[in-house]
C-alpha positions as CSV (number, residue, x, y, z in Angstrom):
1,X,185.1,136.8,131.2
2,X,182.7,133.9,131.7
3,X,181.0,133.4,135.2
4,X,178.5,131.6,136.9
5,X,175.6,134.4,138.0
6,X,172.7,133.4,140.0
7,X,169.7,135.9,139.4
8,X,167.8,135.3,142.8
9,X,170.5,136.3,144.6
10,X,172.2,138.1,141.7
11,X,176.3,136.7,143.0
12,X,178.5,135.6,140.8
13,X,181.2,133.0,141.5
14,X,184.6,131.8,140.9
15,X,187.4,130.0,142.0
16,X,191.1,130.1,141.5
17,X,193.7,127.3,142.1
18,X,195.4,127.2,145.7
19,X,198.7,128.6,144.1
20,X,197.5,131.6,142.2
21,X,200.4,133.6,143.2
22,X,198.9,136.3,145.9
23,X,199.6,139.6,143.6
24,X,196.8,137.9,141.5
25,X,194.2,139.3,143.8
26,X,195.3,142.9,143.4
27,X,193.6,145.0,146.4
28,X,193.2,141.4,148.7
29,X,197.5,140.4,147.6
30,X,198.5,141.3,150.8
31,X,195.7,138.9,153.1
32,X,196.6,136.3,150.3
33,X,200.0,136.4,151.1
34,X,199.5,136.1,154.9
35,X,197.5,133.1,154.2
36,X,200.0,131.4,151.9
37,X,202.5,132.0,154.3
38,X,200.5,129.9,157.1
39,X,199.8,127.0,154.4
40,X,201.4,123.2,154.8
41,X,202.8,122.1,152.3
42,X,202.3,123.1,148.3
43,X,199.0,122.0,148.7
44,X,197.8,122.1,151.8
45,X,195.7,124.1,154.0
46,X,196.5,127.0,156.7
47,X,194.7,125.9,160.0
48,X,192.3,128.0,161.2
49,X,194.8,128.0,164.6
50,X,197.4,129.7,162.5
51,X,195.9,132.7,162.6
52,X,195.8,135.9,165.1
53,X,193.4,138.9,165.2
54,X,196.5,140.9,164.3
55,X,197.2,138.9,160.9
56,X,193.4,140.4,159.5
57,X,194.6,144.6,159.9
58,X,193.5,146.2,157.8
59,X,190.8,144.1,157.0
60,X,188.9,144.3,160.8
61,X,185.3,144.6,160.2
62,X,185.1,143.5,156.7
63,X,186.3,140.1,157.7
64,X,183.7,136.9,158.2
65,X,185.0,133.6,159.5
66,X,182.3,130.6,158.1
67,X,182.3,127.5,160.1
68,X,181.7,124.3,157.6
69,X,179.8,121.5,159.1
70,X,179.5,118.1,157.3
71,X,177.3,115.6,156.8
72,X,175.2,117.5,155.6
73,X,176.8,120.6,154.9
74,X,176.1,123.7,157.1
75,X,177.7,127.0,156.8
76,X,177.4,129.1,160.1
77,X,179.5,132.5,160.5
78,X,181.0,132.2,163.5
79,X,182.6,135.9,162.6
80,X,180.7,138.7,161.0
81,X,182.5,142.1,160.8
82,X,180.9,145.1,161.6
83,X,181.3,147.2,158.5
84,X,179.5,143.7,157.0
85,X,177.0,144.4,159.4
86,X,176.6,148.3,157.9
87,X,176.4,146.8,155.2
88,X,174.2,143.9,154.8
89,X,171.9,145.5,158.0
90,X,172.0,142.3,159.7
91,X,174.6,140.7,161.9
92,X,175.3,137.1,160.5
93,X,177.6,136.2,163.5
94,X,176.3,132.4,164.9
95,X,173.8,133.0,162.1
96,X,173.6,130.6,159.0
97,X,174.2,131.4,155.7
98,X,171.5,133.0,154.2
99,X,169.3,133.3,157.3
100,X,168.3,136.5,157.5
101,X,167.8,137.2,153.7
102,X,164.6,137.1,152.2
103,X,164.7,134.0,150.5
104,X,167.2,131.8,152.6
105,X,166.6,128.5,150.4
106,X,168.0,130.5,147.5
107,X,171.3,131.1,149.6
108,X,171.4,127.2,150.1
109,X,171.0,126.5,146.5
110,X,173.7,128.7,145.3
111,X,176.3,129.9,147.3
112,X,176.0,126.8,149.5
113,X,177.0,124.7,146.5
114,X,179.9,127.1,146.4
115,X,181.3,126.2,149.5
116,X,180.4,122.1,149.1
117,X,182.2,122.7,146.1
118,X,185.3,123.8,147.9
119,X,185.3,121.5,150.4
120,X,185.1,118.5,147.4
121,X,188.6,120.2,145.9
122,X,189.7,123.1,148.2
123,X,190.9,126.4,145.6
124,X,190.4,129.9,146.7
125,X,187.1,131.5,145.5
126,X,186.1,134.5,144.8
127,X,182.0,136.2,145.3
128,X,180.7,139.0,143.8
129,X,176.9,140.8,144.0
130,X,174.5,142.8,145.7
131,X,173.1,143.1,148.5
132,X,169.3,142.7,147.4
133,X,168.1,140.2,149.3
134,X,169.3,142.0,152.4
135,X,166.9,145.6,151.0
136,X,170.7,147.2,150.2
137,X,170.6,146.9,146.2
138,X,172.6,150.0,146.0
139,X,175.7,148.0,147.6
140,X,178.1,145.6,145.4
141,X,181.1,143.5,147.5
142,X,183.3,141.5,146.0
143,X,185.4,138.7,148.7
144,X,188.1,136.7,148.6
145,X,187.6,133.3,150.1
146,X,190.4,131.8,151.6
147,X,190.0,128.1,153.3
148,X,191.4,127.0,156.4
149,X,191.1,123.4,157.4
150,X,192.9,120.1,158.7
151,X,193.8,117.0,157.0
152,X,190.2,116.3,156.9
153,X,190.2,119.2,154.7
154,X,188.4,122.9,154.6
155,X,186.6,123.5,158.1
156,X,186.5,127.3,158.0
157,X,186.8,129.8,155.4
158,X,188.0,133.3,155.8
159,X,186.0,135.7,153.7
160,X,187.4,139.4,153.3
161,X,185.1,141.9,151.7
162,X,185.4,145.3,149.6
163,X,182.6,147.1,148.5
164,X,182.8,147.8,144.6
165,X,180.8,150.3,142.3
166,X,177.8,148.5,140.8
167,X,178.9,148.2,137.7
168,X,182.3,147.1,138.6
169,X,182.8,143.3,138.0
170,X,185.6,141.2,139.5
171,X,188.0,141.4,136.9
172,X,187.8,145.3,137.5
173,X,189.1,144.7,140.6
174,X,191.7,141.9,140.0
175,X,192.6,142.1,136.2
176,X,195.9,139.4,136.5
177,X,193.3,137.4,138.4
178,X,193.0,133.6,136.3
179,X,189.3,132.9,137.8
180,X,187.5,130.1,136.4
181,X,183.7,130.2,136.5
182,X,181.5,127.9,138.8
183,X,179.6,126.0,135.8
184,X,176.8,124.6,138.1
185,X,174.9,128.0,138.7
186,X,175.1,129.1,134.7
């Protein structure tokens, strides 16, 4: 499968359309559902209200909530689980993307354009690479990134993590998966 991979910060991403059915995502189907089940409408967005503590078991410490501020865009985690903390070895709670990796310009270029594209045309995207940037190149995650918003569109996202064997890609992970490369990082 084609995808977009960035080789500073060695991620790949993709993006799947808002109604992917939720058994798609194999290990993250459950969280999917939850989040479909709080959506408005056949297209809309869950609000980031809609949501409890409770809803993200299972998940607890592998969970980061991004806060996307406009004009221009700035993604600050306003949420950074713990085991994320393990294992990037650096809290990014009230932190902005990127901060605290070596290169935090490289973040900006890439995985910021990821979320400006989402909040262009909202879909649910997914992430996938390691941690080098952080000094933790022996870790892989994948995440599922689920939006939350308002009218106005996307204003959060909720990103749940799983840490993967290095050589595991994506579509290891979510085979029925239909994810469409981000063309703008190839």
């Amino acid at each position: 499968m084609p995808h977009a991979q960035n080789n500073i910060t060695n991620w790949q991403y993709w993006r799947c359309d808002l109604d992917t059915p939720a058994d798609a995502f194999g290990p993250f189907a459950g969280i999917v559902d939850i989040w479909n089940s709080k959506r408005e409408g056949a297209h809309g967005l869950p609000t980031r209200a809609a949501f409890e503590f409770t809803d993200f078991k299972g998940w607890w410490g592998r969970v980061a909530i991004a806060q996307l501020h406009r004009a221009p865009l700035e993604v600050r985690f306003s949420l950074w689980g713990t085991t994320l903390t393990e294992w990037w070895g650096t809290d990014y709670t009230n932190r902005r993307l990127g901060e605290a990796a070596h290169d935090p310009d490289a973040w900006l270029r890439t995985e910021g354009r990821y979320f400006e594209a989402m909040v262009a045309q909202p879909f649910i995207g997914i992430a996938a690479g390691g941690l080098d940037q952080h000094d933790r190149s022996f870790i892989k995650v994948i995440s599922v990134d689920l939006p939350v918003g308002d009218a106005g569109g996307p204003t959060h996202v909720l990103a749940f993590h799983r840490q993967i064997r290095l050589e595991e890609a994506p579509a290891d992970t979510m085979p029925d998966c239909p994810m469409r490369s981000l063309d703008y990082l190839s």
